[in-house]
C-alpha positions, 0 to 999 in steps of 0.5 A: 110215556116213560117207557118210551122216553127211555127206550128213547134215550137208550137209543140216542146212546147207542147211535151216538157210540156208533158215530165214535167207530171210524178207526184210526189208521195210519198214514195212507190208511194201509193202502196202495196209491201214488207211484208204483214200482215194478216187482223187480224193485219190490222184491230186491234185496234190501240194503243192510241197516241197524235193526229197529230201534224199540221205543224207551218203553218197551220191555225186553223180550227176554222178561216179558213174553210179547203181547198177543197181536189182537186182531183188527175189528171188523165192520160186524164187531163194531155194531155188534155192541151197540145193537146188544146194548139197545136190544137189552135196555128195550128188553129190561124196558119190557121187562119191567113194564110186565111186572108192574115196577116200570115207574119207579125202577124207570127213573133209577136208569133214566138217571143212569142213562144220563150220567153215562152219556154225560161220561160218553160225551167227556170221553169223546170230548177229550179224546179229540183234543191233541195228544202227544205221540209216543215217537220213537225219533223227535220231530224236527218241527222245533229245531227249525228256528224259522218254524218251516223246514224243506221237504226232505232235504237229505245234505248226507247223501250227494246223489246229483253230483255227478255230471249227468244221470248215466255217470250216477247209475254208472257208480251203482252197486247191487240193487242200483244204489251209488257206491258213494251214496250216504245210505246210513245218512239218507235212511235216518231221514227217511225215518224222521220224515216217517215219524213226522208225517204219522203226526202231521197225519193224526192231527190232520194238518195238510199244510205239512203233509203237503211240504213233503209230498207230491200234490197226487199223494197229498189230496189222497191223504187230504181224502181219507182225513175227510173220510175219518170225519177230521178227527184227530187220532194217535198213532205209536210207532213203536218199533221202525226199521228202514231198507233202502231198495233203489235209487234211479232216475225217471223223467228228469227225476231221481226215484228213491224206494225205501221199506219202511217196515215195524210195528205201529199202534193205530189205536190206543186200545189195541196192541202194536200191528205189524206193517210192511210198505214201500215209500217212493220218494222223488226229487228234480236232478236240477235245484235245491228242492227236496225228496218228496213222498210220490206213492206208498205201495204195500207189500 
């Protein structure tokens, strides 16, 4: 009877360390939805900006050799330590059954498996509580005094100025950006608006998400938060960097296409990835509302 009941427990710790294995992603979970643009604009030439910006943490390159990019676990990976893990305690189980010491070697782990599902349940229990992001620009939540702010309201750049569409794609330059569009302006609240977005995404609050983006890509970020069991996460961005590729107009819109491109940590326990994508961003050519997230397209 105590074999079992220990094997028992054992397996409960094992399911419930299978339960803790949906990964954390970042905004959009690395995918491709919404608005799509055509490879011409994919592939154009990026406007120059500033390099990107490291966080106040990181080390310089020059003391310190970079840390080795681990690569993302697999759906195998993550079972592979929970099913080891179960197989050994019916192993040792066994094992001690056969050599006549199960009785009293059986209380000594039944004692063990209950302090470490007490610690695995700790663990869980604070891993879900809201953390502070490590971000590399502030978010903009508290300058409001009102406590909400437009989406994507860019006062540098004053595209809608001119009397209609064609005077503005009249002005543009290489890649169909206004000569007199605030570029550095723009791309800097593009980043905050980046920033921003990444946390109302890891603790999962729509009602942000939803003031600035269009109502498509919002129910397609609502579905990945239902997908991921609501759990809050954190998300580092580390290293960002913004290259706006077009500003045109489409459907009584203007459509603005930015590469945000860096490095983001999605999981505390895994060193800084690489990415690369395109956020398409719109906004009305008539009113004061703001520029709003229409797709994420992935290099």
């Amino acid at each position: 009877m105590k074999k079992l009941m220990m094997i028992f427990c054992v397996s409960i710790l094992c399911l419930g360390m299978l339960v803790d294995t949906v990964e954390a992603r970042r905004l959009g979970g690395g995918q491709s939805f919404g608005m799509n643009r055509s490879s011409s604009v994919m592939n154009r030439s990026t406007t120059p900006t500033r390099p990107a910006t490291p966080t106040q943490n990181a080390v310089p390159p020059a003391t310190t050799a970079p840390a080795p990019i681990t690569p993302p676990r697999t759906g195998m990976s993550r079972w592979l330590g929970p099913i080891a893990g179960l197989a050994a305690g019916i192993g040792l189980a066994a094992m001690l059954s056969h050599f006549g010491m199960g009785e009293g070697v059986a209380n000594f782990l039944m004692i063990a498996l209950l302090a470490m599902g007490a610690i695995f349940l700790l663990r869980r229990f604070l891993g879900n509580r809201p953390t502070g992001n490590t971000l590399l620009y502030p978010q903009p939540v508290a300058a409001n005094p009102v406590g909400r702010q437009e989406p994507m309201v860019f006062d540098a750049q004053k595209i809608g100025a001119g009397d209609t569409a064609m005077s503005i794609a009249a002005q543009g330059t290489a890649g169909n950006i206004p000569a007199d569009f605030d570029v550095e302006g723009f791309l800097r609240q593009a980043k905050l608006s980046f920033v921003r977005l990444q946390a109302a995404n890891d603790r999962g609050d729509m009602e942000d998400i939803r003031q600035f983006s269009t109502p498509e890509v919002a129910a397609e970020i609502q579905l990945q938060f239902q997908e991921r069991q609501r759990a809050s996460q954190q998300t580092d961005v580390v290293q960002l960097a913004a290259d706006l590729l077009d500003v045109s107009t489409e459907a009584a819109r203007y459509v603005a296409s930015v590469r945000f491109h860096g490095q983001l940590r999605e999981d505390t326990q895994n060193a800084p990835e690489a990415f690369s994508e395109v956020w398409h961003l719109v906004k009305p050519l008539s009113g004061a509302g703001g520029w709003q997230v229409a797709g994420i397209q992935q290099d």
